[in-house]
N, C-alpha and C positions, 0 to 999 in steps of 0.2 A: 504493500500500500504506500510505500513511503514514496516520495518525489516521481508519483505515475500518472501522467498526461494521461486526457482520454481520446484516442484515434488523432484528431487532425485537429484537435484545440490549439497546436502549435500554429496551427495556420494564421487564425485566428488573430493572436496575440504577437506576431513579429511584424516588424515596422514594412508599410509598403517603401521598399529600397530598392527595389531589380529594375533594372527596364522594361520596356511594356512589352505585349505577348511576341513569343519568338515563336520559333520552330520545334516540335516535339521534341525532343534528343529521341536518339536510334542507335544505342549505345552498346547495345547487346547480343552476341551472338544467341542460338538457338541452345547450342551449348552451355555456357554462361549461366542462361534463365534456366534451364534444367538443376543444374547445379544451386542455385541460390534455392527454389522449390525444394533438393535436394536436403540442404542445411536445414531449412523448416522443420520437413518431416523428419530427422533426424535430433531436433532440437525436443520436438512434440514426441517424437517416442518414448525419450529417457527423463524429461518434467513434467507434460501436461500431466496436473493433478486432478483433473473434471471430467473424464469419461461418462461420469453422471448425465451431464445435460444434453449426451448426443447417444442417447440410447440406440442399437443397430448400426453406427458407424463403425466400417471397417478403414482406419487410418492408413493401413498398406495398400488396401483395393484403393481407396481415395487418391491416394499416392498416383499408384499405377495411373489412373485415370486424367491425370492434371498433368503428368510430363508432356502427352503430346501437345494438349491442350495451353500449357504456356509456353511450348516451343513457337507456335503458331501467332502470337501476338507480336503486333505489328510495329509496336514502337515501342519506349520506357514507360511512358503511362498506360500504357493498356497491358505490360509485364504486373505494374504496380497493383492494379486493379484485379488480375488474374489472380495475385499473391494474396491478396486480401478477402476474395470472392473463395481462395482455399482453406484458409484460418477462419473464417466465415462458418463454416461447416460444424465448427467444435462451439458452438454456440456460448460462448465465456466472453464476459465483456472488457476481460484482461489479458483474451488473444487475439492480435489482431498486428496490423505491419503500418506503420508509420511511412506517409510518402517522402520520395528521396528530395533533396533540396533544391537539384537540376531542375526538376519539375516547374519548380513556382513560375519560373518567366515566363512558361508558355500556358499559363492559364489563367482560367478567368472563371465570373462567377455571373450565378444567373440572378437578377435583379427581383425575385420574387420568393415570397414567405406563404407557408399553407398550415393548415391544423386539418385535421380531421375528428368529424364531431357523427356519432349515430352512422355509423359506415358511409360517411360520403366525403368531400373535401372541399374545401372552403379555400378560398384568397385570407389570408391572412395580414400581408401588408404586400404591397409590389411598387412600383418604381411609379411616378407622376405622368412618365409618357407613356403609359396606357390609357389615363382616365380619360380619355376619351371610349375608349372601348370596355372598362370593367369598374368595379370597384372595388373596396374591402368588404367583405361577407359574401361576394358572389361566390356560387356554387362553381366548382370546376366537374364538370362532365367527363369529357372524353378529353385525352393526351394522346394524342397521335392515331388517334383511331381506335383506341381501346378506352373501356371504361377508365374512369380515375385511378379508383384504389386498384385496379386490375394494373395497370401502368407500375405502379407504382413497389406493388407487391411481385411485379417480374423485373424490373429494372432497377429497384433499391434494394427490397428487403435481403437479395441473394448473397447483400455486399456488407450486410449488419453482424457485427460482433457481437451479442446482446445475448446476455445469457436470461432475459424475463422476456420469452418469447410472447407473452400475453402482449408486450407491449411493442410487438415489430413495426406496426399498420403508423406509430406515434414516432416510433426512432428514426421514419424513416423521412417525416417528412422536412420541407422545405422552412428552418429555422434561424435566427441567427447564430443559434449556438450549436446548432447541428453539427454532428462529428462521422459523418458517413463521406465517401467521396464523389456520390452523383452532386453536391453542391458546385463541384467546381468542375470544367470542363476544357479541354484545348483550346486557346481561340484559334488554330487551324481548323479545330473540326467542325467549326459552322455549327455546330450543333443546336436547337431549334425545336421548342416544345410545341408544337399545333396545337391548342386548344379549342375546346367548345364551352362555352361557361353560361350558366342561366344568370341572365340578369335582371333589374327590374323591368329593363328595355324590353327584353325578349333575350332570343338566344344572341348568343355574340361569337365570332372565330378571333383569336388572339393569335399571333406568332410572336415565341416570346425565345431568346437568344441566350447564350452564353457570352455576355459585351461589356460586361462590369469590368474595366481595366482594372489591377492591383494598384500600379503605377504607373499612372499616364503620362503619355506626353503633352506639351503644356494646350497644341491642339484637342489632345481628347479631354482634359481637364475641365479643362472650358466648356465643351460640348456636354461631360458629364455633369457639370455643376447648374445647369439649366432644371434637372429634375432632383428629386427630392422622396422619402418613401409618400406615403398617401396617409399610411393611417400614424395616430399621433401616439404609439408605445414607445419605451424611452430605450426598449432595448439595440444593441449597438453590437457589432462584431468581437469585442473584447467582451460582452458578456455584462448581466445584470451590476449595479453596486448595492454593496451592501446598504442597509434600510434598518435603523432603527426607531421605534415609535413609543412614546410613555403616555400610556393607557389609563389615569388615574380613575375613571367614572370605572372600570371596569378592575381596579384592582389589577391589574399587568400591564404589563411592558412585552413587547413585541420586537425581535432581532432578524432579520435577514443576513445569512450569511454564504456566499455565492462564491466561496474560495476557500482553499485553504494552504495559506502560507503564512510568509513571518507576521502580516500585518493583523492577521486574523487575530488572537492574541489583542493587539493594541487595542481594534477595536471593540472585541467584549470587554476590556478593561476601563474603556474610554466612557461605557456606560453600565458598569458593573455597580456603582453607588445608586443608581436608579432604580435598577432593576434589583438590587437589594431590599428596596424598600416598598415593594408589593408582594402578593402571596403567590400572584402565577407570572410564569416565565415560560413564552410564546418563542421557539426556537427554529426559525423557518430554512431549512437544511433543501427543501425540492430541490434549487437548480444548481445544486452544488455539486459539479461534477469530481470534486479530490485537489488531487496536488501534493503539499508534503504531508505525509503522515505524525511529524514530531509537530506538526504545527498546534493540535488541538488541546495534548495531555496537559499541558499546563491549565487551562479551561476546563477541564474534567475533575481538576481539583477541586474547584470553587463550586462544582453544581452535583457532584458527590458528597454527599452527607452521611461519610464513614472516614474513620481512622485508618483504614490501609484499602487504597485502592489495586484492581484487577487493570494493567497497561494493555493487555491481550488474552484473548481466551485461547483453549488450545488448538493449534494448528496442526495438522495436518501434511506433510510433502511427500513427494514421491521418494521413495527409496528403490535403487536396483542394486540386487544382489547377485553378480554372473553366476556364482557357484549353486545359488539356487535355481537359477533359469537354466542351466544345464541340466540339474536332478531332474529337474523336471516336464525339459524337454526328452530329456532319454527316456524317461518313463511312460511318457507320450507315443513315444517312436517302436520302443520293444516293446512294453508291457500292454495289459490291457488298460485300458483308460476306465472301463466301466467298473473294473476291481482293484482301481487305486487306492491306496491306503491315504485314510484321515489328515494322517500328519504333511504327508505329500500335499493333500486338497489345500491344508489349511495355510504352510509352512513355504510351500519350497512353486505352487501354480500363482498364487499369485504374482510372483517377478517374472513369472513365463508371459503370463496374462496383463503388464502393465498395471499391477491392479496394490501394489504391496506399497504400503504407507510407514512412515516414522511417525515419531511424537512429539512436539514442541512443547513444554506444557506451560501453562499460562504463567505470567511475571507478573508479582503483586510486589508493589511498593507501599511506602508510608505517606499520608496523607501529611503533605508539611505547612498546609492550610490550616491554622488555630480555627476552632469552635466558629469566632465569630466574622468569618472572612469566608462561612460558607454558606450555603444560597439552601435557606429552610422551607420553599415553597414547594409548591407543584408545578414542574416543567413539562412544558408539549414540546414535542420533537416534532416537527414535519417533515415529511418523506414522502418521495415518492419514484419513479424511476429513473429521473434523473438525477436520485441520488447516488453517486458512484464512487469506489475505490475509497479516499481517504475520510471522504465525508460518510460513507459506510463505518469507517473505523472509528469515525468521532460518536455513532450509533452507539456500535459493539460498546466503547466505555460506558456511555452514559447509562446504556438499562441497567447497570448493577444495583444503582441508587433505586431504593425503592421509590420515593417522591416524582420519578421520571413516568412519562407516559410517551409511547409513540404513537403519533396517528398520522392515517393520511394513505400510501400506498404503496405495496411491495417495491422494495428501492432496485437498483440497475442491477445487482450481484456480481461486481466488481470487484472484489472482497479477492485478498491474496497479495502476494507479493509476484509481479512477473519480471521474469528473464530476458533480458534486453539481450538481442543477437543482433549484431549491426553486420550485414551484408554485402558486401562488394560495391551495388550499385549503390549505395545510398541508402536503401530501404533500410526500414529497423525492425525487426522482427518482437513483437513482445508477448511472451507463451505466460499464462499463469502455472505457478508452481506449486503452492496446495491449497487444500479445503481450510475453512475458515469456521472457527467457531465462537458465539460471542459470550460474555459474561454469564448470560442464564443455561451457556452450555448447550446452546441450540443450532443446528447446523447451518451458516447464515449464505453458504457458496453459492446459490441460486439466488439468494434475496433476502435482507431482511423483512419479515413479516409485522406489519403494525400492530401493535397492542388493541388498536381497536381502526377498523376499515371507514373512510371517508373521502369522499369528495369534494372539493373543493371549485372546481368552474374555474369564473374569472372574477369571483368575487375577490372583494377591496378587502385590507388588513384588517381593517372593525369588524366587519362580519365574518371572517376567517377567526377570530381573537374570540367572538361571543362564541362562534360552534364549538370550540374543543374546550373552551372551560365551562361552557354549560352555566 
């Protein structure tokens, strides 16, 4: 969990500095891209610790099937994509491949935002030089001649790391803080959504582009600064800021927190006297994708009301033992498999089987927060699937404390430490390495599960703040 980006947030967050769109790179032999697939499934055979969430997957037959298939790709972005659409398959939101840097100058991004609401898809926000032909809330129909969600669930979801598959239809779409790689596209490849969109007008057809320059030149600049989004949300490419609120008619204080790094820290501290002095404590963790994992425990102190805190429950990693994967390949090969012995099943198949675990066991330190430096109320935790990786782990602490409540929505299961394998081309490979367990000792590698299930919409922090303290 510690200092793990999620997918393409790098993108995101680095200054536009390149020049404007170039030419794909074509950097790679046939060869090469075999080899790098290669290292993948060799990196995944000996750590992936999650076979759980891809029940029937054969990672060898997988293999086999994906050499030809990324020998065949035509350029370094469509390698990258091939690489990602194979890590895809293991459904864990902590395996996936980071794109290489070469890439950024030859892409660009599509000027349009969507949500999906009651299986249909909606505009969300889009660029000013459409409002002649759509708005925000119009329904988007058909993408290129196929239904919406049908577009979208063949053309995104195949390319999602997400191990809460309930929520693929949501990960997949058109967001600022979207972390899949249909958001950005070649600008050689012209690429080009056709829509059909119900509007109040009637039907409309849109052609909407891949034309967002990164970094323009000072022609496109000018061309681009003419438009503007449409709808008035304050969200931005770098992502939501934090939001604090003191709620005295209702007895709590409300904290958005939408990172986690060194600053995170400052700012619970900056309003830790406030929120001391009410009985609930509104902890709103949704769009917090992670980041460093040491950032939060010092904050665990102060909303823990115990003398020796739980830092991590126990984990789980992969262990291979050759000596046993022999025993019990040979036993396999001469003996009968149907009159194998117990100790054999129990002991010596599982390293055959990728299936044999170690123990980490949980690390409880001292609570070095006095009595009255800790937070005696009742805390809401909100969650939901976009809570991922570290902000998972700022979870796992908090449920110890009895006084904590989670509500809101099974979180991303991002949970684990992954293995950074950086690649020749660029790519970065990152495989999770084990199961995760939180403080009540509950297996959290798919999701944490909320204390109590809620919806929240698009309501405002007051009516978010009255539902969960009732």
């Amino acid at each position: 969990m510690e200092n793990t980006a999620i997918k393409l947030t790098l993108l995101f967050l680095l200054p536009f500095c390149f020049v404007w769109a170039q030419e794909v790179p074509n950097t790679l032999t046939p060869e090469q891209k075999a080899y790098e697939l290669s290292m993948a499934w060799k990196k995944l055979s000996y750590n992936f610790a999650n076979m759980e969430h891809c029940q029937g997957l054969n990672m060898d037959s997988l293999y086999a099937a994906y050499i030809p298939k990324i020998q065949r790709t035509k350029d370094d972005f469509e390698h990258y994509l091939t690489m990602q659409e194979f890590l895809a398959h293991f459904h864990n939101s902590h395996t996936y491949c980071m794109m290489p840097q070469q890439l950024f100058p030859s892409l660009a991004m599509i000027r349009l935002q969507t949500e999906c609401r009651d299986g249909r898809i909606y505009i969300r926000n889009i660029s000013s030089q459409y409002a002649d032909k759509v708005s925000v809330g119009d329904e988007i129909v058909r993408i290129n001649g196929m239904p919406a969600v049908e577009w979208f669930t063949q053309n995104v979801v195949p390319l999602l790391s997400c191990t809460n598959q309930e929520t693929l239809l949501e990960a997949a779409m058109f967001t600022p803080n979207a972390t899949h790689p249909m958001i950005f596209q070649p600008k050689s490849y012209n690429t080009k959504l056709e829509m059909e969109v119900k509007t109040k007008k009637g039907p409309q057809k849109l052609s909407i582009g891949y034309d967002w320059h990164f970094s323009p030149s000072k022609e496109q600049e000018e061309e681009q600064s003419k438009y503007h989004w449409m709808g008035t949300e304050s969200e931005n490419l770098a992502g939501n800021n934090n939001l604090f609120m003191d709620l005295p008619a209702q007895d709590a204080t409300y904290l958005r927190i939408d990172d986690c790094n060194a600053a995170t820290v400052d700012t619970f501290m900056k309003h830790f006297s406030t929120i001391n002095q009410h009985n609930n404590f509104v902890l709103d963790l949704r769009n917090n994708p992670g980041g460093d994992g040491r950032a939060y425990s010092p904050i665990t102190s102060y909303l823990v009301d115990k003398d020796s805190i739980m830092l991590s429950g126990v984990l789980l990693p992969r262990v291979n033992n050759s000596a046993y994967r022999a025993w019990a390949a040979a036993r396999m090969l001469y003996g009968d498999p149907e009159s194998m012995d117990e100790y054999t099943k129990r002991v010596y198949c599982p390293h055959l089987f990728n299936n044999a675990f170690d123990t980490i066991q949980a690390t409880t330190v001292a609570n070095g927060n006095p009595d009255s430096q800790r937070y005696h109320g009742k805390v809401f935790v909100l969650v939901g699937p976009r809570t991922a990786s570290a902000a998972e782990g700022f979870v796992m602490q908090l449920v110890q404390s009895p006084n904590v409540c989670v509500v809101g929505n099974t979180t991303a299961g991002a949970t684990g430490q992954p293995l950074v394998v950086p690649l020749p081309s660029g790519i970065i490979c990152m495989i999770n390495t084990f199961r995760s367990f939180d403080m009540r000792n509950r297996d959290c590698s798919n999701g944490i599960a909320p204390d109590e299930e809620m919806d929240f919409g698009d309501r405002g922090v007051e009516e978010v703040v009255k539902m969960v303290i009732k």
